[in-house]
Structures are given as C-alpha cells and as structure tokens.
C-alpha positions as CSV (number, residue, x, y, z in Angstrom):
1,X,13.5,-4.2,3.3
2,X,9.8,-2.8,3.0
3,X,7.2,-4.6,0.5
4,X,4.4,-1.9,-1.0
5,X,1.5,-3.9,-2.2
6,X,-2.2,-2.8,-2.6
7,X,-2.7,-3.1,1.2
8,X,0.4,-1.0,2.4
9,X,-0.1,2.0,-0.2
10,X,-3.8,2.0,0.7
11,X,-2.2,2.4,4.2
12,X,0.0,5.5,2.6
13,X,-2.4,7.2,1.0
14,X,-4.9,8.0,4.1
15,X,-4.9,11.8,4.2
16,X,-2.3,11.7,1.2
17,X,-3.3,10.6,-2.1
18,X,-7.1,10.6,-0.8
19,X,-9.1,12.3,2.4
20,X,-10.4,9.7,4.8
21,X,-14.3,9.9,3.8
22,X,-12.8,9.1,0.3
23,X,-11.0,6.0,1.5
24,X,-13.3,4.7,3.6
25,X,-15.8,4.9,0.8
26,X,-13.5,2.4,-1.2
27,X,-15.2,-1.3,-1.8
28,X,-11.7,-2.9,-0.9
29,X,-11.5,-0.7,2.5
30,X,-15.0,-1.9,4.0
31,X,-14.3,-5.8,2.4
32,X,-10.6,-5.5,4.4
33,X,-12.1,-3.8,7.4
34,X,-15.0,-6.1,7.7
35,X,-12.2,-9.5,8.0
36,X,-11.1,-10.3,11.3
37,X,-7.6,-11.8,10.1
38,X,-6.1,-8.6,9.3
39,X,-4.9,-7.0,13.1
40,X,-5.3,-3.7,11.8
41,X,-8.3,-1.1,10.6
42,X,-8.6,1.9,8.4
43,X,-8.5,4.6,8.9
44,X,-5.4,4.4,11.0
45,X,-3.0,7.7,10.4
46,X,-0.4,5.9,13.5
47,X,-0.1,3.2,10.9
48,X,0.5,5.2,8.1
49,X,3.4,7.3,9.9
50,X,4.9,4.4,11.2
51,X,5.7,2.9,7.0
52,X,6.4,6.3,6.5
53,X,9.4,5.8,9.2
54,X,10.4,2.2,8.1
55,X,10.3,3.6,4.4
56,X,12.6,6.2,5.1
57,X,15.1,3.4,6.9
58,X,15.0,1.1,4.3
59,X,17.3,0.5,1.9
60,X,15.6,-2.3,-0.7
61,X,11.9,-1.7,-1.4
62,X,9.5,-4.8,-3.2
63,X,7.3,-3.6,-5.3
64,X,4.7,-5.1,-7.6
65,X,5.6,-4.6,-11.6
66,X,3.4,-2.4,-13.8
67,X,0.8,-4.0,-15.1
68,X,1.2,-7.3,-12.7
69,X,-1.7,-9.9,-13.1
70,X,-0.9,-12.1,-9.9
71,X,-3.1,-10.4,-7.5
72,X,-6.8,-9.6,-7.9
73,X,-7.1,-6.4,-7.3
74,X,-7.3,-3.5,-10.0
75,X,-4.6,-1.8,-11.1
76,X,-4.8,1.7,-9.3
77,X,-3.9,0.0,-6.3
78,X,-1.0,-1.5,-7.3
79,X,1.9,-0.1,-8.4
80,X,0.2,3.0,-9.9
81,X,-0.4,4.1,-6.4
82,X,3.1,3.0,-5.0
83,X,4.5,5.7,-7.4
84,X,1.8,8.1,-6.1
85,X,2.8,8.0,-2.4
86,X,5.9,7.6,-2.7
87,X,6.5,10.7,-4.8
88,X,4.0,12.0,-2.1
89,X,6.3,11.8,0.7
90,X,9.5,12.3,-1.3
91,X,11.4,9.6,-1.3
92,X,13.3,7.3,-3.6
93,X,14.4,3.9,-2.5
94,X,18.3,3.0,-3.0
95,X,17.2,-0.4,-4.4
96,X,13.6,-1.3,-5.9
97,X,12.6,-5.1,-6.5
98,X,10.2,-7.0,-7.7
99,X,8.2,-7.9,-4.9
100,X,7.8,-11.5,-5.1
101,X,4.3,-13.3,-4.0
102,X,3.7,-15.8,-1.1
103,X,0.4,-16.7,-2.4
104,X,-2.5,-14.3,-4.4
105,X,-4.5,-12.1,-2.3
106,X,-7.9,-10.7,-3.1
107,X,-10.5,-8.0,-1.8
C-alpha cells in the first residue's frame, strides 16, 4: 500500500507536472525545505523514481477525496495533482482508498 498526499505528489511531479525552478519557486516547497523534521529536500529526482517504483508494486493506493477539507493545503495539491502524475507516469492502481488522516498537516 502507497498513500499520495500533498507531500508525495509534490515529490512526483519534480521534472513531471512542473520543471524544477517552477517547483522550487512554490511557497509550500521553501516552507517544507526550510523544517528540519522532514529527512528529505526538494528537489530530489532519486526520491521521485524511487515512489515511481513502489507505485508501480503496489496494489492499494490512499488517496485524499476531491474536494477534502482536512488538511490545510490548497486544493491543487491534493488530489487534483494525484490524478496529474499519476496519468503522468501511466498507471492505474488495482485498488484506490480513501487515504485516511493521522492528524492534519499544514505548509
């Protein structure tokens, strides 16, 4: 099982959905890079292949709802962007679920 949140399909779309200078431009990619909590930094194309890999393996994928008001962050990063890169790199999970929250996240 893979989860695609706001964090992961900003991972996905490095040199996909949008060119590095783009990304790194983003508000929510300095506020992420800037927190020492996280273990990881954009941009980061390794990390992006490697969920490319486990997406490919997995057979159940959690993904937020359209239109889901539990987490702060706008809507293009959500689960309008989870289609986008996954249509990107051409794949279709056998199962889709709701990805279910641990506690509300915010950039």
């Amino acid at each position: 099982m893979v989860r695609l949140t706001e964090a992961p399909n900003l991972i996905l779309a490095q040199e996909t959905i949008f060119n590095l200078e783009e990304l790194m431009n983003f508000k929510y990619i300095k506020k992420y890079n800037a927190r020492e909590d996280t273990g990881f930094k954009y941009p980061n194309l390794e990390a992006r292949n490697l969920m490319v890999d486990s997406l490919r393996i997995a057979s159940v994928v959690g993904i937020l709802p359209y239109n889901d008001d539990r987490i702060a962050s706008p809507q293009w990063m959500k689960r309008p962007l989870t289609d986008k890169v996954l249509s990107y790199i051409h794949y279709k999970p056998e199962i889709i679920c709701e990805k279910l929250l641990a506690k509300t996240s915010s950039y």
